[in-house]
C-alpha positions in Angstrom: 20.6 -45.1 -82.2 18.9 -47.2 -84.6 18.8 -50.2 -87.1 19.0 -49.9 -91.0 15.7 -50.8 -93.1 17.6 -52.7 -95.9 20.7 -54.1 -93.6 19.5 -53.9 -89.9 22.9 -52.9 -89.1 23.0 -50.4 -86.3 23.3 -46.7 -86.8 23.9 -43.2 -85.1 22.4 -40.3 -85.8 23.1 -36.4 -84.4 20.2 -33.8 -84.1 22.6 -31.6 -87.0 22.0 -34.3 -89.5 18.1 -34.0 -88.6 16.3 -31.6 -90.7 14.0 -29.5 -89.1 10.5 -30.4 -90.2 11.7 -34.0 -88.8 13.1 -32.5 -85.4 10.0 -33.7 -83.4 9.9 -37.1 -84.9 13.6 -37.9 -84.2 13.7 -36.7 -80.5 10.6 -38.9 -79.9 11.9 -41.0 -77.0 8.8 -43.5 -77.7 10.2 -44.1 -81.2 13.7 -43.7 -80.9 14.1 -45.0 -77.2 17.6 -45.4 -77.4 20.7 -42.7 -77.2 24.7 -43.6 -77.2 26.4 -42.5 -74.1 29.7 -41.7 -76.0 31.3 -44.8 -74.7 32.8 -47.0 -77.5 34.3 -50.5 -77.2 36.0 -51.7 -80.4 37.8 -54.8 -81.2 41.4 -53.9 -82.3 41.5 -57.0 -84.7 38.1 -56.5 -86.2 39.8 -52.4 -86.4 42.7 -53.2 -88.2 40.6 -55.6 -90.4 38.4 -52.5 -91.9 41.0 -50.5 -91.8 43.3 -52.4 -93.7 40.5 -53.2 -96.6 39.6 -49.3 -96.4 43.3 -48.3 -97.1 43.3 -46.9 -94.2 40.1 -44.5 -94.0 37.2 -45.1 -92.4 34.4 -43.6 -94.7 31.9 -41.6 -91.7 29.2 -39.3 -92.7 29.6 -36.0 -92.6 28.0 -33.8 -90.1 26.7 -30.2 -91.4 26.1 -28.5 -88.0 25.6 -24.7 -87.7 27.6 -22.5 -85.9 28.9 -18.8 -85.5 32.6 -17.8 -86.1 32.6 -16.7 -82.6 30.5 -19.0 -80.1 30.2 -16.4 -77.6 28.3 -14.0 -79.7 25.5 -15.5 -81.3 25.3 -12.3 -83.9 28.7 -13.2 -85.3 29.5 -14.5 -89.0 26.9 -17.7 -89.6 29.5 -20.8 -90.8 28.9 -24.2 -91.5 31.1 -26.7 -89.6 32.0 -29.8 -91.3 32.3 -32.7 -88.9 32.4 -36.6 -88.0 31.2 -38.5 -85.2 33.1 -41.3 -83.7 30.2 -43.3 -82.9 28.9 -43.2 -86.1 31.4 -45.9 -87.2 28.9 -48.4 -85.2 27.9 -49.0 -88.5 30.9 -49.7 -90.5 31.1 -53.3 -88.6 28.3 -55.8 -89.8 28.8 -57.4 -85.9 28.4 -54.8 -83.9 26.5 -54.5 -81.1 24.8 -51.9 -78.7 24.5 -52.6 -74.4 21.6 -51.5 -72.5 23.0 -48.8 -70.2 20.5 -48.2 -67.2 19.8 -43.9 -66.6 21.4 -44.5 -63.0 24.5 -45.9 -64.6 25.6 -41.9 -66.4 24.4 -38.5 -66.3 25.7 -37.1 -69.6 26.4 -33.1 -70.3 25.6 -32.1 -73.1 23.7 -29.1 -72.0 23.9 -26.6 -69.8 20.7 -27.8 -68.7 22.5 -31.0 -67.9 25.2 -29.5 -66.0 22.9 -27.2 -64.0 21.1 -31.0 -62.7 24.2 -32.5 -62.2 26.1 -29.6 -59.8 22.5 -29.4 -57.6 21.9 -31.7 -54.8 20.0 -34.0 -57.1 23.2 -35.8 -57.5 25.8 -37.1 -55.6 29.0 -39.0 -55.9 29.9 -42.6 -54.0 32.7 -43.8 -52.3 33.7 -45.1 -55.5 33.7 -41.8 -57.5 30.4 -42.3 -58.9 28.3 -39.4 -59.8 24.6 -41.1 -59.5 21.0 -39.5 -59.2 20.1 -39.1 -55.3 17.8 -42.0 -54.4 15.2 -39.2 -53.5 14.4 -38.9 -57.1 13.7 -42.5 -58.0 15.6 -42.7 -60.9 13.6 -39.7 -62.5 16.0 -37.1 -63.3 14.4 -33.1 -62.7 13.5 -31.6 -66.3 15.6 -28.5 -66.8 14.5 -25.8 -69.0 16.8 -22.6 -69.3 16.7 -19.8 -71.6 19.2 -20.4 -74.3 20.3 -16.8 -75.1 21.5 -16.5 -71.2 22.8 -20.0 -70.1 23.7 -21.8 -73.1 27.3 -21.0 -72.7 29.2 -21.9 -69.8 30.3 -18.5 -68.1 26.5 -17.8 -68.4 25.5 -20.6 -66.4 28.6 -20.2 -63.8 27.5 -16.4 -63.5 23.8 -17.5 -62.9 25.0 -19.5 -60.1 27.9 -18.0 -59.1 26.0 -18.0 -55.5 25.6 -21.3 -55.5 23.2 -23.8 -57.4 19.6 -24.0 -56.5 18.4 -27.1 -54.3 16.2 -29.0 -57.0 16.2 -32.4 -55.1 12.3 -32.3 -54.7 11.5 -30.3 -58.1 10.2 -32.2 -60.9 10.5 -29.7 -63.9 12.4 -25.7 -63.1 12.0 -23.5 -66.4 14.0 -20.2 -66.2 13.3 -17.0 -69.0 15.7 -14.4 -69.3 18.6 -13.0 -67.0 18.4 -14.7 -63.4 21.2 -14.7 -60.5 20.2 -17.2 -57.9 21.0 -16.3 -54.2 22.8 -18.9 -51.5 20.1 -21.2 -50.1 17.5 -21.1 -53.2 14.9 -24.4 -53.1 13.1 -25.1 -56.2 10.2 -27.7 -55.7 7.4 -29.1 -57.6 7.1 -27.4 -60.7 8.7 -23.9 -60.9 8.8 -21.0 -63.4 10.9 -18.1 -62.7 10.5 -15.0 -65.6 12.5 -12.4 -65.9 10.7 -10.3 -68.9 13.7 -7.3 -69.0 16.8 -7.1 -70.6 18.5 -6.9 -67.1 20.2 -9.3 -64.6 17.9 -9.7 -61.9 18.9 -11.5 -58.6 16.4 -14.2 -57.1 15.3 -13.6 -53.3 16.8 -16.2 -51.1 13.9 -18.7 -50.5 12.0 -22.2 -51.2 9.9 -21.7 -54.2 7.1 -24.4 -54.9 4.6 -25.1 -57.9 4.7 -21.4 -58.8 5.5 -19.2 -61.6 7.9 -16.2 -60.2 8.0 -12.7 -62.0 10.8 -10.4 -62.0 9.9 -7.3 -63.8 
């Protein structure tokens, strides 16, 4: 999220529309400290207003993301998809406005580094259906890093942890390389690296790991 030079109306970007010698630059979170959390409120007056001097079209910019014709096999036909986001419309109203979400307030997943977090006991869910970061961590969610050619689909990731999920309530940053299956009653704390260098699934010993880099050839 971000403010026009020329205007200073408010706009959204996506990482597709980023080109890659600018990738570091626009995931700076000291520059660009602010994200959307896919949560729009929109005036239906103010709506129907643009709309109706629009003819009915409300002009977004188009999206060029990368994909395969078959997600589930990374080797398959390279395509372009041409899409929109919703949020980007933000900038289409000259009043618009963005609120200050606090981190405890959502726990998005976009990722499955995200989902992996938010199925471990780092979070829980209140009496009021709230899924909120365990007051252990104090506010600072764990930093998940897992190999994208085995988890970045979600029948990798349920496969992984088909055993159960890892405890990462006391683990500040968990990187995992290649083919892992984690075992019933896993901890994870501190700062952990578990490798897995072959081509071949390789199952995790049942035990609490801490500030150490595991090998599994």
């Amino acid at each position: 999220l971000a403010k026009k030079k020329d205007a200073g109306s408010l706009i959204l970007r996506e990482i597709a529309q980023c080109e890659d010698e600018d990738s570091a630059a626009f995931q700076d979170i000291r520059k660009h400290s602010y994200f959307n959390t896919n949560n729009i409120w929109v005036r239906l007056d103010s709506l129907k207003e643009h709309m109706t001097n629009s003819r009915g079209v409300i002009e977004l910019p188009v999206i060029k993301n990368r994909k395969t014709v078959n997600p589930k096999d990374a080797n398959s036909l390279s395509v372009y998809q041409l899409e929109v986001a919703m949020g980007s419309a933000i900038e289409c109203f000259k009043d618009s406005v963005a609120l200050n979400v606090p981190r405890s307030r959502f726990a998005p997943v976009k990722t499955s580094e995200d989902l992996f977090a938010l199925q471990s006991d780092s979070y829980s869910m209140t009496e009021d259906f709230q899924i909120k970061l365990r007051s252990e961590r104090n506010g600072v969610p764990p930093l998940i890093s897992l190999d994208d050619e085995h988890y970045a689909r979600a029948e990798q990731l349920i496969f992984a942890t088909q055993f159960g999920v890892p405890s990462i309530l006391n683990c500040s940053k968990l990187e995992i390389e290649g083919p892992v299956v984690f075992n019933e009653g896993t901890i994870f704390e501190g700062s952990v690296t578990v490798r897995n260098s072959s081509k071949h699934t390789k199952a995790l010993s049942t035990g609490k790991y801490k500030d150490e880099i595991i090998e599994l050839n």
